[in-house]
C-alpha positions in Angstrom: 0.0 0.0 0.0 1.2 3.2 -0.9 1.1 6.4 1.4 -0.6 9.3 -0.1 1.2 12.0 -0.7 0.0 16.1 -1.8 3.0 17.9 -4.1 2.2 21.8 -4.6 5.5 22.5 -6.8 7.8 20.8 -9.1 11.9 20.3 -8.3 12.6 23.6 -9.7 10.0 25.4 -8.2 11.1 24.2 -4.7 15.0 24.8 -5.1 13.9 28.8 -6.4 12.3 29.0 -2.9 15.1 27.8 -1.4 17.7 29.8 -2.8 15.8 33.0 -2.4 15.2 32.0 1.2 19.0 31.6 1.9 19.5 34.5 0.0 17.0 37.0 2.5 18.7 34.8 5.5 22.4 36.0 4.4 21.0 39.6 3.2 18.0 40.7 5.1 18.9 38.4 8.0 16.5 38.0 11.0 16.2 39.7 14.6 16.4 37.6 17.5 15.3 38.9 20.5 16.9 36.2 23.2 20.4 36.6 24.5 20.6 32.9 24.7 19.3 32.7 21.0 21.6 34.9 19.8 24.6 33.0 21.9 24.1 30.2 20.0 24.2 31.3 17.1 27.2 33.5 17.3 29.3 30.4 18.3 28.1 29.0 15.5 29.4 30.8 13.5 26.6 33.3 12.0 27.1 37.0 11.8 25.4 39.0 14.9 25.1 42.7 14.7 22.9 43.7 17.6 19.6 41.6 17.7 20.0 41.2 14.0 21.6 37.7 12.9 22.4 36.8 9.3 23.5 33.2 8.1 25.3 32.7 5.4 24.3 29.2 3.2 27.1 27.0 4.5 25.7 27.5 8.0 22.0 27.2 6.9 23.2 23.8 5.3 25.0 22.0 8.1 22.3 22.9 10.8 19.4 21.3 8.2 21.9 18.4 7.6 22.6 18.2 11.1 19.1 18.1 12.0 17.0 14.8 12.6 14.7 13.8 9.7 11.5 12.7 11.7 10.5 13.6 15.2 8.1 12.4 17.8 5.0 14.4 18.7 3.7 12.4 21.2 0.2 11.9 22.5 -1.0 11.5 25.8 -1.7 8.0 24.5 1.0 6.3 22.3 -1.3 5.2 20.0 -2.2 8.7 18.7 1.6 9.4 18.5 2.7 10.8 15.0 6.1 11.1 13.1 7.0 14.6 11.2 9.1 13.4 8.6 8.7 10.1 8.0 6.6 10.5 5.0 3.0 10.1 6.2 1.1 13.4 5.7 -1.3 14.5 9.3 -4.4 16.7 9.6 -4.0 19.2 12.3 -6.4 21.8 13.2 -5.6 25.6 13.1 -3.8 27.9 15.1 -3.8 31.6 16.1 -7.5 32.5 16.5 -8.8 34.4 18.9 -12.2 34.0 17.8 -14.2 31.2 18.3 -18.0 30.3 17.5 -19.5 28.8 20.3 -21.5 26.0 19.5 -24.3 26.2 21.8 -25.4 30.0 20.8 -23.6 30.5 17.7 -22.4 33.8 18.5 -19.4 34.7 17.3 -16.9 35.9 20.4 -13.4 36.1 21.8 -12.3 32.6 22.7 -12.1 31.6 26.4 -10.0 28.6 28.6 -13.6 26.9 29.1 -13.6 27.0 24.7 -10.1 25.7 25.1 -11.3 22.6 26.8 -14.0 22.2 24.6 -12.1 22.0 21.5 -10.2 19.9 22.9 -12.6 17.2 23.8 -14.1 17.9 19.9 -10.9 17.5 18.5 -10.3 14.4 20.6 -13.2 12.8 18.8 -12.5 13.6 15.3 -10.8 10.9 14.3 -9.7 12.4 10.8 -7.4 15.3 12.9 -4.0 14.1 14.3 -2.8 17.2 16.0 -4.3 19.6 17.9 -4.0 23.5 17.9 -6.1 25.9 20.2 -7.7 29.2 19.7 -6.0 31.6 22.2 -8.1 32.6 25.2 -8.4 35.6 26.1 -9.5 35.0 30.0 -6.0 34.1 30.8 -3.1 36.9 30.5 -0.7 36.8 27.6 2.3 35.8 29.0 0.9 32.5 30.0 -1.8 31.6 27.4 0.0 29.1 26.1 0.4 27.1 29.6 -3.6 27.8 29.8 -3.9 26.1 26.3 -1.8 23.2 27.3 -3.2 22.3 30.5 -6.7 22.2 28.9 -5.7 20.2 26.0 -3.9 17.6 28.1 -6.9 17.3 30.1 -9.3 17.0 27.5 -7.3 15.4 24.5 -5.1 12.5 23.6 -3.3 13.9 20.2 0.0 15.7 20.1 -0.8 19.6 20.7 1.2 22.2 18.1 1.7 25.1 20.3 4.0 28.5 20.2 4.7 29.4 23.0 6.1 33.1 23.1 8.2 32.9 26.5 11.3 31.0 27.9 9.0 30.6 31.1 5.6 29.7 29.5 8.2 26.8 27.5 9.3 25.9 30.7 6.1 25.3 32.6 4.9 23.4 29.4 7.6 21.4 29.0 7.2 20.5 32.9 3.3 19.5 32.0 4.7 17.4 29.0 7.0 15.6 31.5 4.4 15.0 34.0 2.5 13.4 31.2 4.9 11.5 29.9 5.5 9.6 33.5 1.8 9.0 33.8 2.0 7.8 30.1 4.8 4.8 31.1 2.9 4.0 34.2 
């Protein structure tokens, strides 16, 4: 049996992406706002000027070359485990809203933690989504959204959450969650 598979652009089409992308990266360059961030990449050789970092394509190439070509996004249940990169496409929901429809009244609103958990225990039961992504509440402060979003998914669904978190401590305290999960998960 063959995996399915959904191509967009040709070879050539691809490698013209690329190379304009390495191109902006060693030009334009990006700014970094974490010390630590910009640490690293100063060691490794790319050129820092302030919060501004620029790689050049030889660096670009050894860090993608470097990196591992599937990953593990676990689940809170190993069966709904999935594998970036191992050639099997997955259906994840969106991410980034901040409105959300609520199903009882159908009024349109700003999404709360308690819409959080319910998309999560929708999600949960669709069995044609792999990965999970939240709308952002807005009852819980901004710095720690992302730890609200966690918490509710991992309550109310089984499939591997995609989330951004945008602080060091908000990765922290959701990387915690995910190793508290993960003992439960080997009990």
């Amino acid at each position: 049996m063959t995996t399915p598979s959904l191509t967009f652009l040709d070879r050539e089409e691809e490698e013209r992406i690329y190379e304009s992308a390495l191109e902006l990266l060693a030009t334009i360059g990006v700014v970094v706002r974490n010390q630590v961030a910009l640490e690293l990449f100063r060691d490794n050789g790319a050129c820092v000027e302030g919060q501004k970092v620029f790689l050049d394509a030889g660096l670009v190439t050894r860090a993608t070359e470097s990196a591992p070509r599937q990953y593990l996004m676990a689940g809170r249940e190993s069966e709904f485990d999935v594998w970036p990169g191992s050639g099997r496409s997955y259906a994840a929901t969106a991410t980034g809203t901040e409105g959300y429809l609520d199903l009882r009244s159908g009024e349109w609103r700003k999404a709360t933690k308690a819409d959080v958990a319910e998309w999560a225990v929708l999600v949960d039961g669709l069995p044609n989504i792999d990965i999970i992504a939240s709308p952002f509440p807005a009852d819980a402060p901004l710095r720690t959204r992302e730890v609200h979003i966690a918490y509710q998914v991992s309550r109310h669904c089984r499939k591997p959450l995609y989330v951004q978190p945008y602080t060091t401590e908000a990765l922290d305290y959701i990387l915690r969650l995910a190793e508290i999960i993960a003992g439960e998960r080997t009990r």
